[in-house]
C-alpha positions as CSV (number, residue, x, y, z in Angstrom):
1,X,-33.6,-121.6,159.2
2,X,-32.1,-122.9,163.0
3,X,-28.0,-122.2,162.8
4,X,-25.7,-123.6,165.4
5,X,-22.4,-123.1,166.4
6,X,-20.3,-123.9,169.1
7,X,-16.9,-122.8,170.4
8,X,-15.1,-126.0,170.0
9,X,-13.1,-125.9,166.9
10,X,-15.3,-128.6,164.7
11,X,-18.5,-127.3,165.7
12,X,-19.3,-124.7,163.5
13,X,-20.2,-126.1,160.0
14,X,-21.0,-129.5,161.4
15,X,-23.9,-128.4,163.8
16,X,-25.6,-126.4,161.1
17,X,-28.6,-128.6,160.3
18,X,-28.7,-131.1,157.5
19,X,-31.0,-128.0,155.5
20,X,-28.7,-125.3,155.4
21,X,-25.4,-127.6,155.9
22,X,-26.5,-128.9,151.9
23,X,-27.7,-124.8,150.9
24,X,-24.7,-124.7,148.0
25,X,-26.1,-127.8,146.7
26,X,-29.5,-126.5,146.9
27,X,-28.5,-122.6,144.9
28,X,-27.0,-125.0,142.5
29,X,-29.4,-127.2,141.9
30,X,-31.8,-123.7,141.4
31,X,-29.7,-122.2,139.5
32,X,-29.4,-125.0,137.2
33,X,-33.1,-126.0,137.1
34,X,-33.7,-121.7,136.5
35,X,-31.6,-122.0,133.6
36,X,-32.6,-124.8,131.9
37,X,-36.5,-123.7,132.6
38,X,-35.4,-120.2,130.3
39,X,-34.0,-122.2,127.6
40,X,-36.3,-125.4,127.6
41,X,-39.9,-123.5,127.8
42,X,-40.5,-121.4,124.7
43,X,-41.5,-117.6,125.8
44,X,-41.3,-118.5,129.6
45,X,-39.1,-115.5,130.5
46,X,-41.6,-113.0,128.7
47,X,-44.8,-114.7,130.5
48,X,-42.4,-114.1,133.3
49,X,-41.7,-110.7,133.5
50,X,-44.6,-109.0,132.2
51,X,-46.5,-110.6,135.7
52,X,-45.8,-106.9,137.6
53,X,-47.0,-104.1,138.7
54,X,-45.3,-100.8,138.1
55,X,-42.0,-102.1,137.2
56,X,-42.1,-104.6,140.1
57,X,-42.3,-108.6,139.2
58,X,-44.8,-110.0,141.6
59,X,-43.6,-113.5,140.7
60,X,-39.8,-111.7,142.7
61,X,-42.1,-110.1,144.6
62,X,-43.5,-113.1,146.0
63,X,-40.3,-115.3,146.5
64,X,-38.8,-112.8,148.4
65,X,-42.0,-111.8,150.4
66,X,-42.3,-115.8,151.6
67,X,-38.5,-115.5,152.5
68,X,-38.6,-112.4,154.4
69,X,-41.6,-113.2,156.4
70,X,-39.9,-116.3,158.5
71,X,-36.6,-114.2,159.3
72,X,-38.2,-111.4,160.2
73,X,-41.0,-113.3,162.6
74,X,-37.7,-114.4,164.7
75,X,-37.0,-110.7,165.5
76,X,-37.3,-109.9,169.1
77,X,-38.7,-106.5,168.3
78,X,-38.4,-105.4,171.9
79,X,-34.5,-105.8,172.1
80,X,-34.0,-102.9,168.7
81,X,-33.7,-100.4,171.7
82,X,-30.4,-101.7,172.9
83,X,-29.2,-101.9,169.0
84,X,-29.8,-98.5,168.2
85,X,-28.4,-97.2,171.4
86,X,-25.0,-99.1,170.1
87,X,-23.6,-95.7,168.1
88,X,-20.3,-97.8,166.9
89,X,-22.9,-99.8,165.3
90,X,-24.7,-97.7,163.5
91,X,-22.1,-95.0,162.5
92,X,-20.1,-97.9,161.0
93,X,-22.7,-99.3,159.1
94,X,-23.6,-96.0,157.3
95,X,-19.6,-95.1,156.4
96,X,-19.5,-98.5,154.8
97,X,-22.7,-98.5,153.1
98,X,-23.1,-95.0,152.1
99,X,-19.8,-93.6,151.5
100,X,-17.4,-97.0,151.0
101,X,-19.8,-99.1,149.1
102,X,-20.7,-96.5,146.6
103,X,-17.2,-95.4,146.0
104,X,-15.9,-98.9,145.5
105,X,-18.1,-99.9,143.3
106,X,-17.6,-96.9,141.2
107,X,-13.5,-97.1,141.2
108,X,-14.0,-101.2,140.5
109,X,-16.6,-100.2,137.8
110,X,-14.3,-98.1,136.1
111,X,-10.8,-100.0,136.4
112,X,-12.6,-103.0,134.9
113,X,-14.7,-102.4,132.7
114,X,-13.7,-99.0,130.9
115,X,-14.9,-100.0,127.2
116,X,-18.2,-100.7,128.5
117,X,-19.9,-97.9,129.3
118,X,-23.7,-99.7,129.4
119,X,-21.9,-102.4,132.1
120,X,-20.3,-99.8,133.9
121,X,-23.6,-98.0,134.5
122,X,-25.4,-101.0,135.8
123,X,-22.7,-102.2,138.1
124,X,-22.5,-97.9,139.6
125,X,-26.8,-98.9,140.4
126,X,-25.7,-102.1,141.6
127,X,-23.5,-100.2,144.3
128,X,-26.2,-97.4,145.1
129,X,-28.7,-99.7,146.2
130,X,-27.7,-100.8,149.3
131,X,-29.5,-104.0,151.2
132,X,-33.0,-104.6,152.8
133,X,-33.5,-108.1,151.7
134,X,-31.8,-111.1,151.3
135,X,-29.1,-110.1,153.3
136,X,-31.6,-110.9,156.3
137,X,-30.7,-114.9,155.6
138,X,-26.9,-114.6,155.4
139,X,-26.5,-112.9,158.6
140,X,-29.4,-115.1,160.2
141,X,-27.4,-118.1,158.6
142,X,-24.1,-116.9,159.8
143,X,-25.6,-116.4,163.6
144,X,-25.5,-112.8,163.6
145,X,-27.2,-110.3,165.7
146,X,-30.9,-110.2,164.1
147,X,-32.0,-107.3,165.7
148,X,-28.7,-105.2,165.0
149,X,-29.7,-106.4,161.1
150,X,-33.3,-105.3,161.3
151,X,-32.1,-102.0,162.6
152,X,-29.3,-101.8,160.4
153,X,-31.9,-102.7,157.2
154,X,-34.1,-100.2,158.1
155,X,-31.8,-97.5,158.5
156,X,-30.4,-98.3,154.9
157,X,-34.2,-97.9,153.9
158,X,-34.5,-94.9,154.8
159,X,-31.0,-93.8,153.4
160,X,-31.9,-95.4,150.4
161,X,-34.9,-92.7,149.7
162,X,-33.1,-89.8,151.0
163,X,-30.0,-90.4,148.9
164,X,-30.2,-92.9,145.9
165,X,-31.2,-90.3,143.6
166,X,-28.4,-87.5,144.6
167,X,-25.6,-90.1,145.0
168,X,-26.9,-91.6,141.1
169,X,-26.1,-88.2,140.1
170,X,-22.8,-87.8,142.0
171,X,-21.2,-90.8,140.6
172,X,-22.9,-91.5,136.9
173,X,-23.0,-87.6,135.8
174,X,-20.9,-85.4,138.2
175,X,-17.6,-87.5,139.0
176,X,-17.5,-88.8,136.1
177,X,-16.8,-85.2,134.0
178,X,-15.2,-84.1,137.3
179,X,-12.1,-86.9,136.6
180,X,-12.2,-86.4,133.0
181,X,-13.5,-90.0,132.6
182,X,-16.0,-88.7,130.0
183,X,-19.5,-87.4,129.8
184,X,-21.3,-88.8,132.7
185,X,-25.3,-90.9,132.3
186,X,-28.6,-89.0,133.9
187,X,-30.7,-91.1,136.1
188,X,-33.6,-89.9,136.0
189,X,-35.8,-91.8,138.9
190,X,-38.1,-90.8,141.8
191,X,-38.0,-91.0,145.0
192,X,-41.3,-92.9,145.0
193,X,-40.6,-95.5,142.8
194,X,-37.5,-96.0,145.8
195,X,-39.8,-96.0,148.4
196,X,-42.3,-98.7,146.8
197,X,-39.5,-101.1,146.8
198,X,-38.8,-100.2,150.4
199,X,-42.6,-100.8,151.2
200,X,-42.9,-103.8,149.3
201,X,-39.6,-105.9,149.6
202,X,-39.1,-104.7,153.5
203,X,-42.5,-103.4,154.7
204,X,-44.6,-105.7,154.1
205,X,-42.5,-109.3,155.9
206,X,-41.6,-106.4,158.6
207,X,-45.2,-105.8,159.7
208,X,-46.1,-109.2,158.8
209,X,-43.4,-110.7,161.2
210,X,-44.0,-107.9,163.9
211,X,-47.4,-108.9,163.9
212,X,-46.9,-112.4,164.1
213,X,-44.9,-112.3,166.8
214,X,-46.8,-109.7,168.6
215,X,-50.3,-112.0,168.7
216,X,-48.0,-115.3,169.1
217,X,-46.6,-114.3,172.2
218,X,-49.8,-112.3,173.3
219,X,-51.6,-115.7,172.8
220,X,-48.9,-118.7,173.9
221,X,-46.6,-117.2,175.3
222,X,-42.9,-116.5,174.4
223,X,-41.5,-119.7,174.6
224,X,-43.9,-121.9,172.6
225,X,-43.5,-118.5,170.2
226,X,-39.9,-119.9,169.8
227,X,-39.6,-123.5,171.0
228,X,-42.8,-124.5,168.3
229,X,-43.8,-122.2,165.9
230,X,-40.7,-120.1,164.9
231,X,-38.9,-123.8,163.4
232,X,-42.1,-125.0,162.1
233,X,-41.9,-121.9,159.2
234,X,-38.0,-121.6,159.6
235,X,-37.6,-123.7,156.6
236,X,-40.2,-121.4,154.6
237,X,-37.1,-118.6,154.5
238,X,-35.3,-121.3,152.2
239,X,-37.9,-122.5,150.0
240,X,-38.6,-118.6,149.1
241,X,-35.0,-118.4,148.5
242,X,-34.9,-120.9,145.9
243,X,-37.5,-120.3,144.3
244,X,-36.4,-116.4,144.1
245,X,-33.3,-117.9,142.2
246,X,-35.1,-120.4,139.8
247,X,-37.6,-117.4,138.8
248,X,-34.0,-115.5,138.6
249,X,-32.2,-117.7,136.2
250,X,-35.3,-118.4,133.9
251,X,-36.0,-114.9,133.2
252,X,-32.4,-113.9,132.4
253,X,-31.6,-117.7,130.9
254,X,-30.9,-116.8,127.2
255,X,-28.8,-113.5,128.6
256,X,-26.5,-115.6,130.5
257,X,-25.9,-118.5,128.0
258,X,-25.6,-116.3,124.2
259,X,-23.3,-114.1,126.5
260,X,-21.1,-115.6,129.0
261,X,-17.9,-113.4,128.5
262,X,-20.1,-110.4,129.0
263,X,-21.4,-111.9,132.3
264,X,-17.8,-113.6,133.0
265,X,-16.6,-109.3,132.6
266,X,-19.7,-108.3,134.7
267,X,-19.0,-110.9,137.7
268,X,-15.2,-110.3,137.8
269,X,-16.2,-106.3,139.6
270,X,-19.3,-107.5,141.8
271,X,-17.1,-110.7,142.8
272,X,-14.6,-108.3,144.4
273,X,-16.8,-106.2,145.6
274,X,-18.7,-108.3,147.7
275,X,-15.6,-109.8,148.8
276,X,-14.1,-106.4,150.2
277,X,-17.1,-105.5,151.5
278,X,-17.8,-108.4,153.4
279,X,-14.4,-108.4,154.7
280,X,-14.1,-104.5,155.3
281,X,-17.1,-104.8,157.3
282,X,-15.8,-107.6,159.5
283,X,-12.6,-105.9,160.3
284,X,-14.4,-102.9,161.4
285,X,-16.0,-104.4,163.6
286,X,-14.2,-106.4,165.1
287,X,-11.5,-103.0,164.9
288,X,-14.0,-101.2,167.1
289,X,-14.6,-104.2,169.7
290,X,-18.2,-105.2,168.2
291,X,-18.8,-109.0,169.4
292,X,-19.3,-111.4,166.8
293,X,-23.0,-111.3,166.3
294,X,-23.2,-107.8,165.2
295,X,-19.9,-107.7,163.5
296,X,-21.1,-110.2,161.2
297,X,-24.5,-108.0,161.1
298,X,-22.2,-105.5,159.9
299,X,-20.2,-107.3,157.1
300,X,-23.4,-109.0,155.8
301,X,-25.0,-105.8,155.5
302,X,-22.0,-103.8,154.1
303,X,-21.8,-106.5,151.5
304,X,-25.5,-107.0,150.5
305,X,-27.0,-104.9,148.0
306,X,-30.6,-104.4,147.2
307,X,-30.9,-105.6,143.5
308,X,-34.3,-105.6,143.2
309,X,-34.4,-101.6,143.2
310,X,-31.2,-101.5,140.9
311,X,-33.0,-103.9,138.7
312,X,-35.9,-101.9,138.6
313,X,-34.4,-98.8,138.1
314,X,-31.8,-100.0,135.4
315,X,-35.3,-101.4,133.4
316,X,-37.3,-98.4,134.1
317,X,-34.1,-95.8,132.9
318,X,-32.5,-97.9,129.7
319,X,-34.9,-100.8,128.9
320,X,-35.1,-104.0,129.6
321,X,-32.7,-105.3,126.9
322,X,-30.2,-102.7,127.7
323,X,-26.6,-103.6,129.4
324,X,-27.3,-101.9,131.9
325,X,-30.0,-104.3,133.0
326,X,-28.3,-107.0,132.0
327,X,-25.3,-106.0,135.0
328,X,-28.2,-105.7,137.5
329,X,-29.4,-109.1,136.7
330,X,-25.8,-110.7,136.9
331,X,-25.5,-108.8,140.5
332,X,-27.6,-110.9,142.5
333,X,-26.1,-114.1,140.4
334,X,-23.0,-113.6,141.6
335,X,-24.0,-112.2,145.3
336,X,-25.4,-115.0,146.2
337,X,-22.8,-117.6,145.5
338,X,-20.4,-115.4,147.1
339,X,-22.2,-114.6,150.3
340,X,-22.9,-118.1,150.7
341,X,-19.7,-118.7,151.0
342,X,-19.1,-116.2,153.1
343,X,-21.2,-117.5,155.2
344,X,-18.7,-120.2,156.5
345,X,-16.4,-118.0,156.1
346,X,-17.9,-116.1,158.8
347,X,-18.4,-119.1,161.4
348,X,-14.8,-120.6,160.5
349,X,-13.7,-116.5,161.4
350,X,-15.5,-116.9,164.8
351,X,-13.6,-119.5,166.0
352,X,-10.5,-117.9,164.5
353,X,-10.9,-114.4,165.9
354,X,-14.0,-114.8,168.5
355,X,-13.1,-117.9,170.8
356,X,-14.2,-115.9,173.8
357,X,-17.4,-115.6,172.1
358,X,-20.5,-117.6,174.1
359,X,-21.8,-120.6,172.2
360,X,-24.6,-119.2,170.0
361,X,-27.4,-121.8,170.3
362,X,-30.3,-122.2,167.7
363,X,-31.8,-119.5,166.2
């Protein structure tokens, strides 16, 4: 997807192009057609979900694979150096997204929803698994720094396999009887099954987009690598996003319509999370004198979760009718909506609190 912004104070949402300008009425229209698929075609969200592959749906699989890919192609892989030598950066990221995040979600999980134990549990996964997907198109929507985001993915990767399992423990079983909130849940889940969603939902567009840009500019050269083929398959990103949120809706259709004051108590918690996390993540940065681009790398990535693993783990540990995967299911419902949103936010807050910043031309 090609973003633009300019300094001047009406440039920002207007020079986005006519594509992602219309993206709200494009989610809605998904959401709506997702929806109405589940309910309309008899057994649909069955045939749906039993297309996987060791707890993963390759019909998700695949949406998010073909949005990936294009994002990740417009990496300049050779610039990561001068991201990871930015320690404010990447000291930031991990306090927000491994000791804020979790903690958040666990206090928010508990204030709100305290007689419902199987919601509470869901939303606690929710917050554990932190982003390495589809955060990649709000912050490349948003003009933020794409290599500080690639870095900044990858590093929650590889958090994400060293620590989901101890920090499930911590804050469904141990804090839990610690605070006398009641006995605390087990979550039981390997460190494998973490590191196949890694490899599938990031490693795969990763090498796929390293590689593509590798023999692209080995063969044409850097600029027809960006000039001509990067916004031929910019549009792809989009098209894997929607139909990511169609599959979405359909499989969870009946859920979300025989139960809509459970998901209106669900989406009350991960609508305020997102929200503090997203702006949390943007004051840092700009607190600690990151520019724009990666200040919004920041936000978007303190804000995004990865619900594909807390999906997968909530079906794997309680079922796939329990509540608990019924909260993971509402999480990306209401995340993307929100971050959406927050992406105009985020280019309405450059002019605001950036005007120094240089025009960012497109991406």
């Amino acid at each position: 997807m090609s973003v633009q912004t300019s300094p001047a104070s009406a440039a920002g949402l207007e020079r986005l192009s006519t594509l992602d300008r219309l993206l709200p009425v494009w989610i809605a229209i998904a959401m709506v057609t997702g929806l109405g698929l589940g309910r309309l075609v008899p057994g649909l969200d069955e045939a749906l979900a039993a297309v996987e592959i060791g707890k993963v749906s390759i019909v998700i699989a695949l949406g998010l694979l073909v949005m990936m890919y294009p994002v990740l192609a417009k990496v300049r892989y050779d610039e990561l150096g001068h991201v990871t030598a930015d320690k404010r950066l990447l000291w930031s990221s991990i306090l927000l997204n491994w000791v804020l995040g979790p903690a958040l979600m666990f206090a928010l999980a508990w204030l709100l929803l305290p007689d419902l134990p199987e919601y509470r549990t869901g939303l606690i996964i929710v917050g554990l698994a932190r982003c390495i997907a589809m955060v990649m198109i709000w912050n490349d929507m948003a003009c933020g720094d794409r290599e500080a985001a690639t870095v900044l993915v990858a590093s929650n990767s590889v958090f994400q396999i060293i620590a989901f399992g101890a920090l499930g423990w911590f804050y469904l079983d141990l804090l839990p009887t610690w605070l006398g909130l009641g006995d605390g849940e087990t979550l039981d889940v390997s460190a494998w099954d973490i590191t196949k969603s890694v490899l599938i939902f990031l490693g795969i567009p990763l090498v796929a987009g390293f590689l593509t840009r590798f023999f692209g500019e080995r063969a044409k050269g850097r600029e027809w690598y960006e000039d001509a083929f990067l916004p031929r398959i910019g549009p792809v990103a989009l098209y894997g996003l929607l139909f990511t949120i169609v599959v979405l809706f359909a499989l969870q259709g009946d859920a979300i319509t025989s139960q809509p004051l459970d998901v209106a108590r669900i989406a009350l918690p991960l609508l305020a999370y997102f929200t503090v996390m997203w702006i949390g993540g943007f004051a840092l940065g700009r607190a600690i004198g990151l520019g724009y681009e990666r200040t919004t790398s920041l936000a978007f990535t303190a804000a995004g979760n990865n619900f594909e693993l807390a999906i997968a783990v909530a079906i794997g540990v309680f079922g796939v009718t329990s509540g608990q995967a019924l909260a993971g299911v509402v999480g990306p419902l209401i995340e993307v909506p929100v971050l959406v949103g927050l992406v105009y936010v985020s280019l309405w807050a450059r002019r605001r609190y950036f005007p120094s910043a240089p025009a960012m031309e497109s991406r």
